[in-house]
C-alpha positions in Angstrom: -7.1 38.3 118.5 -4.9 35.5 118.6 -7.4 33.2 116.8 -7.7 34.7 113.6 -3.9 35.1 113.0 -3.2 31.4 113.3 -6.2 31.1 110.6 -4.5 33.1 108.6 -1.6 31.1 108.4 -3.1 27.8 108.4 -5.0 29.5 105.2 -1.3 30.3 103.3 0.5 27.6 104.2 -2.7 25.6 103.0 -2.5 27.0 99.3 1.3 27.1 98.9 1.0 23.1 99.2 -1.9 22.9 97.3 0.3 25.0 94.5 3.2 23.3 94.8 1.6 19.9 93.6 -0.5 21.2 91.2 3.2 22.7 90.0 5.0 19.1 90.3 1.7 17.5 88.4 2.5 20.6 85.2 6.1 19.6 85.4 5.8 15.7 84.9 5.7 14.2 81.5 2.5 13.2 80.1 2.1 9.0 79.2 1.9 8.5 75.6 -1.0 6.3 76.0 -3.0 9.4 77.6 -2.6 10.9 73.9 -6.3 10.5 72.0 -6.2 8.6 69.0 -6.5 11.0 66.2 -6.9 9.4 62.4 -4.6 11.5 60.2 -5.8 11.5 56.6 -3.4 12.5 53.6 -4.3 14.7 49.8 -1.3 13.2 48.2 -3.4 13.0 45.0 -2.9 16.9 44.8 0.8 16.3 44.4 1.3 13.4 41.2 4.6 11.7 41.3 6.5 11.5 38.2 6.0 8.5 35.6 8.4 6.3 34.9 10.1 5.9 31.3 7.8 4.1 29.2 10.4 1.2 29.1 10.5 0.2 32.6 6.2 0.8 33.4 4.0 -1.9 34.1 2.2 -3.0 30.9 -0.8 -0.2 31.0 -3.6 -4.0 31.1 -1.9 -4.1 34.9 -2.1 -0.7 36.1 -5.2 -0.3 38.6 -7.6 2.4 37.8 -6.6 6.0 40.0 -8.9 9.0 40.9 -6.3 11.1 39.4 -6.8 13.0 36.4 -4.8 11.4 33.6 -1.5 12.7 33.0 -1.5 14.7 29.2 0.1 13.3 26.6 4.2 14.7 25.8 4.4 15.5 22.2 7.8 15.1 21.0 8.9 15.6 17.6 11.0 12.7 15.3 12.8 12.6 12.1 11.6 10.4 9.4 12.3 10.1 5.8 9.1 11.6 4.6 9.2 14.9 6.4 8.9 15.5 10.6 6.1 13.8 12.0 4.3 15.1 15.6 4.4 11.7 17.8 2.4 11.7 21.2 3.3 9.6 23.2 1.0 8.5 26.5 3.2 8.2 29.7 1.4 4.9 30.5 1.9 3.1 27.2 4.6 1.9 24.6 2.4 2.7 21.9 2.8 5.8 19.4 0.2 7.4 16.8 1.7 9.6 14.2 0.3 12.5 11.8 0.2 11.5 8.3 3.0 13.1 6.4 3.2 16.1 4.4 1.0 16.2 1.1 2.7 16.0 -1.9 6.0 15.3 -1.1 6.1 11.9 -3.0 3.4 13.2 -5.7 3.9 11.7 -8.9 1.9 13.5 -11.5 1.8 14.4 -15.6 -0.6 14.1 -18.4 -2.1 11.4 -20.7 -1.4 11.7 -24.5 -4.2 9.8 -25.9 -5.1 8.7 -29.6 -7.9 6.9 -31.2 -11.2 7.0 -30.3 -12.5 6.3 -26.7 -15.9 4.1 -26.6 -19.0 5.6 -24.1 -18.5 5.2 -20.9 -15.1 4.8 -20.1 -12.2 6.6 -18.9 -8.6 6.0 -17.6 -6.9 4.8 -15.0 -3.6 4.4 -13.5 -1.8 1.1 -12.3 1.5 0.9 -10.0 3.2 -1.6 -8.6 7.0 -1.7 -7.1 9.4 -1.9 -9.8 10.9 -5.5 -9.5 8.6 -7.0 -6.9 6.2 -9.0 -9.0 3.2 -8.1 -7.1 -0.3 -7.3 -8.9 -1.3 -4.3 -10.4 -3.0 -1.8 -7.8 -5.6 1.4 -9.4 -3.7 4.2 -7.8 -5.4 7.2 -9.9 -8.8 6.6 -11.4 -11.3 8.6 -13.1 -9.1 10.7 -15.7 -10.8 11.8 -19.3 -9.4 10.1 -22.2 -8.7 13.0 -23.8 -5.0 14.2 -24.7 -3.2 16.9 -21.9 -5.7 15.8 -19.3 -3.3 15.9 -15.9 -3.0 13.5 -13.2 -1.1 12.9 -9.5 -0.3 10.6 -7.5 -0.6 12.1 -3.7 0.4 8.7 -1.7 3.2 6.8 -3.5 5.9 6.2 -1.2 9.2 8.6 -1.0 12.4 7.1 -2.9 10.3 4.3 -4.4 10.6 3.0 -8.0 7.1 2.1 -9.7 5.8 0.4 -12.8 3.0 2.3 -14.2 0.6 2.0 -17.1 -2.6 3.9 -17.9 -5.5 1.8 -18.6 -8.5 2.5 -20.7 -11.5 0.9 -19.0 -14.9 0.3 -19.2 -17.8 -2.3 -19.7 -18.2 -4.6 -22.9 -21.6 -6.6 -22.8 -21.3 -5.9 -18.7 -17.6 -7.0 -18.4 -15.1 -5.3 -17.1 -12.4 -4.2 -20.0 -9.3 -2.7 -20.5 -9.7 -1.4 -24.2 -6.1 0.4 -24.6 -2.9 0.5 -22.4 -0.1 2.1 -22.4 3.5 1.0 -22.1 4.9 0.2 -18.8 6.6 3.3 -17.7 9.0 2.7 -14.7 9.0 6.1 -12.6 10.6 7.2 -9.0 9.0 8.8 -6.8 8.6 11.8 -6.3 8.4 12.9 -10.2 6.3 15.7 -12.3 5.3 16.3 -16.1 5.3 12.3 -16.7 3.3 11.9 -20.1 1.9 8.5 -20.4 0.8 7.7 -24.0 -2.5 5.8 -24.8 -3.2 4.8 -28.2 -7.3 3.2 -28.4 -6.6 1.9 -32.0 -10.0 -0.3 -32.9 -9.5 -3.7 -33.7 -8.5 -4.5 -36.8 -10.3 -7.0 -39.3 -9.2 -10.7 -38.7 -6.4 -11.7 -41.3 -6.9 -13.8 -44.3 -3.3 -14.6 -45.4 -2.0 -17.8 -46.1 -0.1 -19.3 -43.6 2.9 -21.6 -44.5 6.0 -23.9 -43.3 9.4 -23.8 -44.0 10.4 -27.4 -43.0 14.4 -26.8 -42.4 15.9 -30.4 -40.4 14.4 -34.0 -40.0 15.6 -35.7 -36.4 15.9 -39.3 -35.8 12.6 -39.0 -33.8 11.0 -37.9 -37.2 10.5 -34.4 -35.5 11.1 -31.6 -38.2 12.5 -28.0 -37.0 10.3 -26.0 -38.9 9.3 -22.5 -39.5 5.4 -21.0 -39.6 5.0 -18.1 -42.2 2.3 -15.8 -41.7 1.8 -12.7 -44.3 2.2 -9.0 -42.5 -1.0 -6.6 -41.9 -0.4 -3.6 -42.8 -0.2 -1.3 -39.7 -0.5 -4.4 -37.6 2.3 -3.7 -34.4 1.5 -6.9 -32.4 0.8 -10.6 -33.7 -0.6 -13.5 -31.8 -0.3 -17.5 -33.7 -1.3 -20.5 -32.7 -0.5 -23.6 -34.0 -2.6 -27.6 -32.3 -3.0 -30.4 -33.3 -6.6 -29.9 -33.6 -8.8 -26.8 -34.9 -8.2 -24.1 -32.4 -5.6 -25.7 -30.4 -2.4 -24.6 -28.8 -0.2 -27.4 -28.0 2.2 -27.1 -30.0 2.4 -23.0 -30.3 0.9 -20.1 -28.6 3.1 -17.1 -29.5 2.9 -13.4 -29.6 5.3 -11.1 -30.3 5.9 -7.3 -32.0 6.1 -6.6 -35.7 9.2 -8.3 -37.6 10.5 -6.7 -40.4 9.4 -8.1 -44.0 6.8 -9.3 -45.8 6.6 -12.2 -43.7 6.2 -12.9 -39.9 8.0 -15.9 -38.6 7.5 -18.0 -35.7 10.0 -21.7 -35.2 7.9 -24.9 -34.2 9.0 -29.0 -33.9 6.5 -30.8 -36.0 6.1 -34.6 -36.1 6.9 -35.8 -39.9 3.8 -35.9 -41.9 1.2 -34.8 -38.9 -0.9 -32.5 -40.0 -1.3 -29.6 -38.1 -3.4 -26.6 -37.8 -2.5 -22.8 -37.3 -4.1 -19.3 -37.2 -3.4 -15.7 -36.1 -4.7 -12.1 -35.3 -3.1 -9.1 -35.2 -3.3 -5.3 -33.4 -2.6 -2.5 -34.9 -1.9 -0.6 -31.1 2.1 -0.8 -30.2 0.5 -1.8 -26.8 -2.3 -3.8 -27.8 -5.0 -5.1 -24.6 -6.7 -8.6 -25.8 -9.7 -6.1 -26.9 -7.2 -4.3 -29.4 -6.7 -7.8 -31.7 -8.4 -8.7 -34.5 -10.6 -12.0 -34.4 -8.4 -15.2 -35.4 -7.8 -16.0 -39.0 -9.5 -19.1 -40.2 -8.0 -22.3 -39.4 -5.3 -23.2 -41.9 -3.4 -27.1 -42.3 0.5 -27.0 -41.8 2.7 -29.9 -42.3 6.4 -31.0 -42.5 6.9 -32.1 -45.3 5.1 -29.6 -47.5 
């Protein structure tokens, strides 16, 4: 009986050391090198940073491609002098594009009032420039009837800007391009309405057959004589054109035109070289704003000389 009583303590005694280690071996901090080696990846796309002001990014040429989605474009809203503009700017660029302005608000516009007779095929046009700039002529409005009261508008002239216009009958002569009648040159600030530019398409006149003469006033030492050509006034002629050369034609020693005078004569002051004969003719228009088409062909070539 004895025997299985001191197996039965061997037994106990047996497990509560085996349970006591086991206990010590729980207790005892594991080595960090025992730890597997796990690779830990990261979504950070899901969460975009925000961009920097467009003043301190890196030039958008150095920026590498990204599998993010592009950020949308901010649309913020300026002040200009034509009217609020919509910019959008891209986070990742300096640059800025800009919705046109407003239609109309620096419209120019009117009506033609037209006389004479328009030939086949042509119509007018309208001319601007800056006023005081010096630059060429630009079309701005084409295409309008040359008929009285037809309207016309500007749409893209530029706000607070001061133009020279005229309105320009065109068309083709023998398959050149020609400007038949003009009007004056009207100077106009934009925006403006009801402007009412005038064209008158007068037909040249016949050439002149008046006689042309000098008044030969003061001799120089140099034998150069301050004289004065006389040509006889058209009737209805607005615009003259003379020319005075040493040869047929010529136009070395005048080339003048100018607007009516008053009187029965038309004047024009020339230096001529004492007893050189000289040679002198001149056309006329009969438009107050005459185009080259508008004058009459030359008169024939007449002699002047100082002294008579």
């Amino acid at each position: 009986m004895k025997f299985p009583l001191i197996l039965a303590g061997v037994t106990t005694v047996t497990l509560m050391l085996i349970f006591g280690v086991y206990k010590l071996f729980l207790d005892k901090p594991v080595a960090q090198s025992l730890i597997p080696k796990t690779k830990i990846t990261s979504n950070a796309q899901t969460e975009p940073t925000e961009s920097l002001p467009v003043a301190l990014q890196i030039p958008a040429a150095t920026v590498s491609p990204s599998p993010v989605a592009s950020v949308k474009p901010k649309a913020s809203t300026l002040k200009s002098t034509i009217g609020t503009l919509t910019v959008l700017q891209n986070n990742t660029s300096s640059q800025t594009s800009a919705a046109p302005a407003v239609a109309g608000s620096s419209t120019i516009s009117g009506t033609i009032s037209f006389a004479g007779t328009a030939p086949s095929g042509t119509s007018i046009v309208i001319v601007a420039r800056p006023n005081g700039t010096g630059e060429h002529y630009k079309t701005v409005v084409s295409g309008i009837a040359a008929v009285s009261n037809t309207k016309w508008n500007w749409t893209t002239a530029k706000l607070n800007t001061a133009y020279d216009m005229i309105a320009v009958l065109k068309g083709s002569s023998g398959g050149v391009d020609t400007d038949y009648a003009a009007s004056q040159t009207y100077i106009v600030n934009a925006p403006a309405l009801n402007q009412i530019f005038s064209v008158n398409a007068a037909s040249p006149p016949s050439a002149p057959s008046g006689t042309i003469t000098t008044t030969c006033t003061t001799k120089a030492n140099d034998n150069k004589w301050t004289a004065t050509v006389n040509f006889p006034t058209v009737t209805g002629g607005e615009w003259y054109i003379l020319k005075v050369g040493t040869t047929s034609g010529g136009t070395d020693v005048a080339n003048v035109t100018q607007g009516v005078q008053t009187g029965s004569n038309q004047t024009v002051s020339a230096v001529l070289t004492d007893s050189v004969l000289y040679f002198a003719q001149y056309a006329v228009a009969s438009a107050p704003n005459p185009t080259p088409y508008q004058y009459s062909p030359y008169s024939g070539a007449m002699t002047i000389k100082c002294p008579n």
